[in-house]
N, C-alpha and C positions, 0 to 999 in steps of 0.2 A: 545368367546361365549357371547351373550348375557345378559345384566346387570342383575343380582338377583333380582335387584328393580323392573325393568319391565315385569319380568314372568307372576304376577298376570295378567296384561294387555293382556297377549297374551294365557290366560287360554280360554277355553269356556263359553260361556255365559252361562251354565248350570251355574257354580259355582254362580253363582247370587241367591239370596233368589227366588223364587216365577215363576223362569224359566224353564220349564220341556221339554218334547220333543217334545210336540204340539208348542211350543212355538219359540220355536229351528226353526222348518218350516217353521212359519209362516215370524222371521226375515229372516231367507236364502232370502227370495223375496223380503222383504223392505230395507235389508239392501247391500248399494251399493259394495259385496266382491270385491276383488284386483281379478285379475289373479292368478290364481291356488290355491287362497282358497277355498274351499267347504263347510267348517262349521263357522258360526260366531261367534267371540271373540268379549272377552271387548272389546278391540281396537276399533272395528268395530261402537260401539256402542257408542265409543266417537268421532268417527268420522262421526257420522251419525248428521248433521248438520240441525238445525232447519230452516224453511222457511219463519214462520214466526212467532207470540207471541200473545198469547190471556191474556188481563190486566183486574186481576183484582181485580186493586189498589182503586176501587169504591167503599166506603163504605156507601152509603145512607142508610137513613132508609127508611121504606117499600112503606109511601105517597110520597118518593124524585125520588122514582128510578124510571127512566126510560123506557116503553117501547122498546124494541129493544137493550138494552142496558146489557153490561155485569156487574153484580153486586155482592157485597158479604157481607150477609146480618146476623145481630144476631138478631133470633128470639124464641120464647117459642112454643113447640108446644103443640097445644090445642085436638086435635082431630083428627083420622081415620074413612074416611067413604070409605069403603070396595064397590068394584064391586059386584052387586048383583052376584048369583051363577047361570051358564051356561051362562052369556052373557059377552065372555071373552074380548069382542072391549069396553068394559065400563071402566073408568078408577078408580084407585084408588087415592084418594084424603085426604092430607090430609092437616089439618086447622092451619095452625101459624100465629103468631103477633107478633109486637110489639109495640112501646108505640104509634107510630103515623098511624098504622092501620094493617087489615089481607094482607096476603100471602097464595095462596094454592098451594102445594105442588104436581104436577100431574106425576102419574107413571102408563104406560099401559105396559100389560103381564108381569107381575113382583111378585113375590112371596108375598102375605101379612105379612108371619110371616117375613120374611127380613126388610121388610120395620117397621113394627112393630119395630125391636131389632136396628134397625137406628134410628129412629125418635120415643123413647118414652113415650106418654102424660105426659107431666108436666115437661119436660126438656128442657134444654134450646141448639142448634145446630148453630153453623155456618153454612150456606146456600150459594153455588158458582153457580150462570149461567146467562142465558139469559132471564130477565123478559120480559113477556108477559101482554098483558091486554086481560080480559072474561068477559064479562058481567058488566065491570066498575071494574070486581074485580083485584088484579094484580096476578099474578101465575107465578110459575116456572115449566118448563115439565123435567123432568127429570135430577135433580141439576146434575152439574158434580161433586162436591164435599157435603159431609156432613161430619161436625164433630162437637164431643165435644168442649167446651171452653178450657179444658187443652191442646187437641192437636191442638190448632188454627195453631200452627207456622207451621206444615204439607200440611197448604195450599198455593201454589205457586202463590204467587201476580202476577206474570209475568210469567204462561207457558208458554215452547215454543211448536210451532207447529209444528211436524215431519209429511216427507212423512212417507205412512203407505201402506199397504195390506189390502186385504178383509181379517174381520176375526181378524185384528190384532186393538186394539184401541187406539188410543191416550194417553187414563191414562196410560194404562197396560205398552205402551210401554216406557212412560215416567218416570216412577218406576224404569224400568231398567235402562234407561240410567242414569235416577239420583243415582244410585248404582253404575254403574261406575265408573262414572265422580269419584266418592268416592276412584278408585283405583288405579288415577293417583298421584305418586308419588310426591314428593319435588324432584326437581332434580337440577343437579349445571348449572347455568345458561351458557347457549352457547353464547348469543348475546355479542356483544360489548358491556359494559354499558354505554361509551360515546354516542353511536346509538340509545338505548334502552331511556336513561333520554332525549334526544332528541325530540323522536318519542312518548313519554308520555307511552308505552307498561307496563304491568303488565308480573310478570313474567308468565313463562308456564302453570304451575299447574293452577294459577288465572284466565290466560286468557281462559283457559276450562272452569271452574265451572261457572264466567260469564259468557260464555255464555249457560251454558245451566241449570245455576240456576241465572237466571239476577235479578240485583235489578233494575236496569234501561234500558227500552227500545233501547238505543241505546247501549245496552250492544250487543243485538242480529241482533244490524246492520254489513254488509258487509261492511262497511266503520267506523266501532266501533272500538275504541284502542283494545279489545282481538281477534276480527277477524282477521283483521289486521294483529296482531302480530302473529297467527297462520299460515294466510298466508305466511307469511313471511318467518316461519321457514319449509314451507313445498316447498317452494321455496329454500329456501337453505341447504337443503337435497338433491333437484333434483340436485342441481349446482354444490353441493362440491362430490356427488356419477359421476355426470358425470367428474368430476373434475379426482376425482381420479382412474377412468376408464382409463382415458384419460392419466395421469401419468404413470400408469402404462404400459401402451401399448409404450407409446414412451419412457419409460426405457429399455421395451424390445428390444433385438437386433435383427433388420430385414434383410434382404435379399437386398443387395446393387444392384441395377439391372440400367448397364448403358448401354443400346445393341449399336451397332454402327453404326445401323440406314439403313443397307443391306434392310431388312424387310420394315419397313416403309416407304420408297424411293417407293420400286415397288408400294407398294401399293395405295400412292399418285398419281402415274406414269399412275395407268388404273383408277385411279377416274373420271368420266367427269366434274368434278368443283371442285374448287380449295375450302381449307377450309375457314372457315370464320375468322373474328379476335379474336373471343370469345374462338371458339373450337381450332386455335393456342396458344392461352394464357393459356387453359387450359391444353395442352398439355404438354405445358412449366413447367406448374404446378406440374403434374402428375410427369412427367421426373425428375423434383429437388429434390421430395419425395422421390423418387425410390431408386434414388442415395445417398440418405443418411443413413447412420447408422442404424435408429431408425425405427419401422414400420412406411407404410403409412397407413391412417387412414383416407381417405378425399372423400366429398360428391360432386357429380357432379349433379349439378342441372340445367337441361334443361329445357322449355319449349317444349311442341309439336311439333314436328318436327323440329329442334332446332341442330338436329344432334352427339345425347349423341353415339349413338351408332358406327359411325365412330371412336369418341376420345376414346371409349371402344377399340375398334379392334387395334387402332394405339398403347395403350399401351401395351397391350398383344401381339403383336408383339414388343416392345420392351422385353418385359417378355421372350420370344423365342430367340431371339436373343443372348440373353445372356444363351443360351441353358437351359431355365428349362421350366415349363408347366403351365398354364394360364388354370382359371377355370371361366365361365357366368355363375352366376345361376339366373332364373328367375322364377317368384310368378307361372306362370303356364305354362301348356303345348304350349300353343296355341302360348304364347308368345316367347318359349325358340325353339320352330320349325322356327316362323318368323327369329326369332336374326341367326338360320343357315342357312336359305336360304338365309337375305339377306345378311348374309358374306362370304358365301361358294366362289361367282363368285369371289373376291377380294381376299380371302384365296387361293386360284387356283394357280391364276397369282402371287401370292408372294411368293407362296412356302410354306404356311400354311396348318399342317393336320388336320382340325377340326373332331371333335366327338361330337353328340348328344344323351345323356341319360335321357330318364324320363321312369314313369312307364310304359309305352306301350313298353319299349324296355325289352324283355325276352328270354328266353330260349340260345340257340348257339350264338345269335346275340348278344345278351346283355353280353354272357360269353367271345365272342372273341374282344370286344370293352373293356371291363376293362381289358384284357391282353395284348392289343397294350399298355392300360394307365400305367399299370404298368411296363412297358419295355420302356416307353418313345418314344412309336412309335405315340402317339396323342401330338399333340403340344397344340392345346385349346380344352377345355372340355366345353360343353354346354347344361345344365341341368335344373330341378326343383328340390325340397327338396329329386329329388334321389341321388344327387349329396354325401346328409346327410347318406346313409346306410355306413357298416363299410367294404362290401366288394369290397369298391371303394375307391382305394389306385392309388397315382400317383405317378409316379416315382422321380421328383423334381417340387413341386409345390409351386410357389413363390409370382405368384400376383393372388387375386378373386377380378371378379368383382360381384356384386350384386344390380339387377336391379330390380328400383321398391322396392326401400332399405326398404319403409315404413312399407312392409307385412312381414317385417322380423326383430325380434328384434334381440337385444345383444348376448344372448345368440344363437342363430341359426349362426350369425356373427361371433362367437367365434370360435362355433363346426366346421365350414368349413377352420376357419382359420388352424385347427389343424391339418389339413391334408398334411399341410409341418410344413417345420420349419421356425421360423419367417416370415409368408406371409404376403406379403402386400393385403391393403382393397380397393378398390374401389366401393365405393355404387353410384346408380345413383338413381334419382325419375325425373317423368315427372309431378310431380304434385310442380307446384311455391309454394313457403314455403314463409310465410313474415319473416321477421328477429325475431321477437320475437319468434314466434317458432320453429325455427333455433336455439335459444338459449335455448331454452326451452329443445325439443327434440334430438338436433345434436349436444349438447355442447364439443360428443367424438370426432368431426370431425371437420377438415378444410374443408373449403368450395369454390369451384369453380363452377361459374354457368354461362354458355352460352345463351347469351341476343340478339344474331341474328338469323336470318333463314336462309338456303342457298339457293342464290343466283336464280333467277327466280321467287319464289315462289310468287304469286299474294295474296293480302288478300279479306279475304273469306268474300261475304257480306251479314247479317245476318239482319233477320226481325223478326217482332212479329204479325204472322196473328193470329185472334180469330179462336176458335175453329169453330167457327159459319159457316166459311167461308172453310169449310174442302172441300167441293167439289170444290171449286177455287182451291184450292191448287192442288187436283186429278189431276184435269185437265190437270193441268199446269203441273204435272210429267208426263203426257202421251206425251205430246209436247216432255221432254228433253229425255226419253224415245227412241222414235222415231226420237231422233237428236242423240244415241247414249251413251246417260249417262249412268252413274248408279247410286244407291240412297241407301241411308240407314233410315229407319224408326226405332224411337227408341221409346216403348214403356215403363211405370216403370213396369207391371205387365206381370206372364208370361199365365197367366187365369183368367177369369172374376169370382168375386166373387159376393156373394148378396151383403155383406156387402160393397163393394165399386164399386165407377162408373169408376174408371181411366179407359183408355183404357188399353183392356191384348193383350200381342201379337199377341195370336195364334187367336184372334177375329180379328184382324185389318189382320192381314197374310191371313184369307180368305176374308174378306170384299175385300181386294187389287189385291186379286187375280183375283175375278171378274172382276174388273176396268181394270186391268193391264194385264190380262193373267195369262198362268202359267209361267211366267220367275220371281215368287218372290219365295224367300226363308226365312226361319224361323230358330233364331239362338237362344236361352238363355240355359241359367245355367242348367237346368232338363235335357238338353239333355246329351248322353253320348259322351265321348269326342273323339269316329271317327265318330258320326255322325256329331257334332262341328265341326272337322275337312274337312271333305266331303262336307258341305256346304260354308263352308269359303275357299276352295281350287275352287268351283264351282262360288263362286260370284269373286274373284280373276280373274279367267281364263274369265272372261267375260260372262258365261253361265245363270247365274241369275243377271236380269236387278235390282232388290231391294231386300234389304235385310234387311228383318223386323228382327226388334235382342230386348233384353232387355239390362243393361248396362254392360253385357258380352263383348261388344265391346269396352267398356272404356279405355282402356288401349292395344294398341300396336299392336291393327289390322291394315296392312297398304297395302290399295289398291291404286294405286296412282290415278288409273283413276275414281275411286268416288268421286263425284262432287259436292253431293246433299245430305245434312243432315235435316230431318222432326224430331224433339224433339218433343214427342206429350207429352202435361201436363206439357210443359216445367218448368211451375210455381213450382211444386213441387220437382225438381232437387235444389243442392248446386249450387253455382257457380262457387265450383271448377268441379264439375260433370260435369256443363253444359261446360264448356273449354274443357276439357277434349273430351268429346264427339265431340264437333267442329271439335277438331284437329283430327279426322279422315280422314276429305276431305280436302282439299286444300293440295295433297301432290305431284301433278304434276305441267304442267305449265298453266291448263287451267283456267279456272275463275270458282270458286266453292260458292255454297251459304247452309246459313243456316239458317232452319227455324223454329223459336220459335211457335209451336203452344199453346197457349193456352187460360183457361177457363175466362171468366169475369163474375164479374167484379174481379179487382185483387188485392192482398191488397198491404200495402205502402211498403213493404219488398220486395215482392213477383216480383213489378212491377221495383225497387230498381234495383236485381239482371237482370233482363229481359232486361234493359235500360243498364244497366253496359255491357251486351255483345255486345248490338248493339252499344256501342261506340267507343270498344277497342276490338283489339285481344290478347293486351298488358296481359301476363300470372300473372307477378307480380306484376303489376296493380289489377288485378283481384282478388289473392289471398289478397291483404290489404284488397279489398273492403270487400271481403269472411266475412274476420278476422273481418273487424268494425260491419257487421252486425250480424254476426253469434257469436262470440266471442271465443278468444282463445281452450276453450276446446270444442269444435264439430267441430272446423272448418275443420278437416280433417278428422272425418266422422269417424264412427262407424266400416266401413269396415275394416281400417288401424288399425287392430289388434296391433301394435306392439308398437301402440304409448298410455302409459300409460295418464290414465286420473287424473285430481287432484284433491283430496276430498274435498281440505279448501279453492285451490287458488282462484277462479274463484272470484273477487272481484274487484271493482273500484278501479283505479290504479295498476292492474295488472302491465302493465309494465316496470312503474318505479320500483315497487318491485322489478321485475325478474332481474332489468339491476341491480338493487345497490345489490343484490343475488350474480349476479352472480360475479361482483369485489369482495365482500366481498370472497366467496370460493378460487377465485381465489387469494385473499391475503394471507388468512389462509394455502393456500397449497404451495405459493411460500416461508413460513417463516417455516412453521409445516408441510412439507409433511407426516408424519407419524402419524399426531393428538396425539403426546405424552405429548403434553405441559399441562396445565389443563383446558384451552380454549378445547385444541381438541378432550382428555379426554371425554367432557359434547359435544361435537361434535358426538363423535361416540354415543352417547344413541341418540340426535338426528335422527342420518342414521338407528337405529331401530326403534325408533317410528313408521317412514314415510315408514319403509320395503325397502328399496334401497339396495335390497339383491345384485347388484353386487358390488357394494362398498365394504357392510357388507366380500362375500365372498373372497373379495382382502386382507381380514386385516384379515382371517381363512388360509389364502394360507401362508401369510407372516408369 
């Protein structure tokens, strides 16, 4: 269970002085919650990281201070002069000094008697904000702070600046967190000390309160010894939870699977091209897993058309071969119907019984397809999260693959694994991962990734027309049109709104209809998924010459004879997006192009990423540039659900932190795999801090 010490932290923020249920609301919006929290804790609120520091360490007197300038001032005051009565835009003012001239004091709609029982004649107040000059006089509008001389020390020389909500204020909310910060523990220190006197680190509890009760400005720098050190330790929580994920799965005893290669042979035997050297190696890779003891656990990372999903089938047929049952699952329908059509003609000729289940499959059909599975009459099972219901049971199911691993976390990876005994894992993603987060995210898996294309395939050549010049472009698609292409137009939106100009699909899908005829078609996300399927079975079969889509098409639509990819606004796509989307065309042997359309002028990022594609098709090229511009945590986008984001990491020298993170876990578990020692002891309060509940629940099982 969890340490006694760190309850308080994981109480509700109600238990705070001064926080009630308005209050409650207002952070659920400001404050960044984890995955499957719903109400905000302390924790939350010490992890709610400042942006940036308002100082002020300025003590001038009243004739020094500066317009524009932030000040904090001892003055007497002298006088209230009240907003006349019914003219409530008039303000209240009131008169202070001190020895070297006035201050007035300016407050609009605001209660007299308050201000009164603040500021009352003949007393003496510390004054905190932004002085202004009026009429030669100097004034403050609305101090952010007033106090007495005895409680001076309650004014924060160095606020920090938090993101905030409408509704919610910067004091208010900094009250709270400075209560917090109040409820983080002494705890036994986790770091190496040798690491720690090195790297100049404060311990943990310190390196909190600095930052978000700083004496010094570079307390609240992302390059400051307590930020730092926080990252650090939130960095080796990821490493040593994936650490011992990763332990534990390969203690576990898997499913030894060495087929004899019957299966495999034919299937190579009808392929028309031979495989590449990347997807043999991988092959190799997968096969020496298999064969061994302990589960497989390993990430196949392709590129676009790269050929993940042949090395998928070759191993699952060895999975068959050794007489048990092989299970695809894929993020969606659209994709997990592709992956059966294109293996069913290969499945054929080898003697493979495949099955496809998602939710469209019901009643009889769906009843007498999970009773071939459980009688071992389906040899591979190919699915989406139906795969996950309980009354889908297979009779020996030994290896999964799981495609598109990104939209699927741990847990969802586990729940499928359960459905034999010791299954082996195979995750695949088409999206290039740089190696940092590879380390970051994949630390459970081995990693095999195919760096060729097969053989024929021409590279696609890609431009950057202005939007300006869209009817050139028109044009020129009625040419390839009329020479027999087909075309995919990608818009970001799926309807025009007031509030923005992008192009929406269903705008551009008539505009092009005009142009083009009625051979276009219309594909995004709002539709439902057999009208999705009816249009994409229609552009496929050749019947619709373009196919206006939003970035529903992203991932694993595969027509080979489309040739022609239009990115309109391409400036406002990732560059893993914009890849992504490329690799839809160039999947035959013809010469295919891709066209960047977008708006000018553009900015230095924008034109950055635009230049990056027309240089290279190179995937993992693309994904570093991704990473340098974009920065480890967005570079894989908001969509990729699965991939946890970091509350403290994201800091200069990222990833030397991560790499000396992750040797560090990796020390600690090859000496202490159990964290019994009293290093690993102060380890495991680390793994709750940072919530790395699968870790947490490996050491509730044990």
């Amino acid at each position: 269970m969890r340490p006694n010490e760190l309850n308080p932290l994981f109480a509700s923020v109600e238990s705070l002085t001064g926080v009630g249920p308005r209050m409650v609301v207002l952070m659920k919006k400001a404050l960044a919650l984890p995955p499957g929290v719903t109400e905000p804790r302390v924790v939350d609120l010490v992890w709610h990281m400042p942006t940036g520091v308002k100082d002020r360490r300025a003590e001038p007197s009243v004739a020094e201070a500066q317009p524009g300038t932030i000040a904090t001032l001892k003055v007497r005051v002298l006088k209230h002069r009240f907003a006349p009565r019914g003219n409530a835009r008039a303000p209240h003012k009131v008169q202070t000094e001190d020895d070297s001239g006035r201050l007035d004091l300016v407050f609009f709609s605001i209660d007299p008697a308050y201000i009164a029982r603040q500021l009352p004649e003949g007393s003496e107040r510390y004054v905190s904000g932004q002085i202004e000059r009026y009429n030669d006089t100097a004034q403050m509008v609305h101090p952010d702070y007033i106090v007495p001389p005895e409680r001076r020390d309650e004014l924060p020389m160095l606020e920090p600046v938090y993101p905030l909500t409408a509704g919610l204020s910067g004091k208010v909310l900094g009250k709270a967190v400075r209560q917090a910060v109040q409820v983080v523990p002494e705890l036994p220190e986790w770091l190496d000390p040798a690491f720690q006197e090195a790297k100049g680190w404060p311990d943990f509890a310190s390196a909190v309160l600095r930052i978000h009760r700083a004496v010094d400005t570079a307390d609240i720098s992302t390059g400051g010894a307590p930020w730092q050190r926080l990252a650090y330790d939130e960095l080796l929580a990821r490493q040593l939870a994936l650490g011992l994920v990763r332990l534990n799965l390969r203690t576990q005893k898997g499913r030894q699977i060495a087929g004899d290669g019957r299966i495999r042979r034919r299937i190579a035997d009808a392929l028309p091209f031979t495989l590449t050297g990347s997807q043999k190696s991988a092959l190799e890779e997968i096969a020496a897993d298999l064969a061994a003891p302990h589960r497989m656990m390993r990430l196949l990372q392709g590129d676009v058309g790269s050929g993940k999903t042949m090395v998928a089938l070759m191993a699952m047929a060895n999975a068959v071969e050794c007489g048990t049952q092989a299970a695809l699952m894929a993020p969606t329908e659209v994709l997990a119907r592709q992956h059966a059509e294109s293996m069913a003609p290969l499945a054929e000729k080898a003697g493979l019984r495949l099955g496809l289940l998602t939710g469209r499959e019901k009643g009889r059909a769906r009843t007498l397809l999970l009773t071939k599975l459980a009688a071992g009459e389906v040899d591979i099972l190919i699915g989406t999260h139906a795969l996950f219901s309980p009354d889908v049971v297979f009779a020996d199911l030994s290896l999964v693959v799981v495609d598109e691993q990104h939209r699927f976390g741990v847990g969802q990876r586990m729940a499928l694994q359960g459905k034999g005994q010791g299954t082996n894992v195979l995750a695949m993603t088409a999206t290039p991962i740089p190696r940092t987060l590879l380390m970051t995210h994949y630390g459970d898996l081995d990693v095999s990734r195919l760096t060729e294309k097969p053989p024929g395939r021409k590279p696609i050549k890609t431009t950057m027309p202005s939007i300006s010049r869209l009817q050139d472009v028109v044009d020129g698609l009625k040419r390839a049109v009329s020479a027999g292409a087909q075309i995919y137009w990608v818009c970001p939106l799926i309807e025009t709104t007031e509030t923005s100009e992008l192009a929406a699909a269903e705008a551009r899908h008539a505009h092009l209809i005009q142009m083009l005829g009625q051979t276009v078609g219309l594909l995004h996300g709002g539709m439902k998924a057999a009208e999705k399927d009816t249009v994409m079975a229609e552009f496929a079969a050749g019947r619709l010459n373009v196919l206006v889509a939003t970035t529903v098409i992203e991932v694993g639509v595969n027509v080979p004879n489309a040739t022609i990819m239009v990115i309109e606004h391409a400036e406002r796509f990732g560059l893993a997006q914009l890849h992504q989307l490329r690799g839809r065309v160039g999947r035959g042997d013809r010469q295919s192009f891709c066209l960047l359309l977008h708006e000018e002028p553009l900015g230095k990022t924008a034109e950055a990423r635009l230049k990056m594609m027309t240089e290279t098709e190179d995937g993992f090229l693309i994904a570093e540039k991704d990473l340098e511009l974009r920065g480890g945590g967005e570079v894989l986008g908001a969509r990729q659900s699965g991939m946890p984001e970091f509350r403290v990491a994201n800091v200069p020298g990222f990833e030397e932190l991560l790499a000396t993170a992750r040797d560090d876990a990796k020390l600690v578990l090859s000496q202490d795999p159990e964290l019994a020692t009293p290093r690993g002891q102060a380890l495991r309060s680390l793994l709750y801090l940072f919530e790395c509940d699968e870790a947490v629940r490996l050491f509730r099982a044990a």
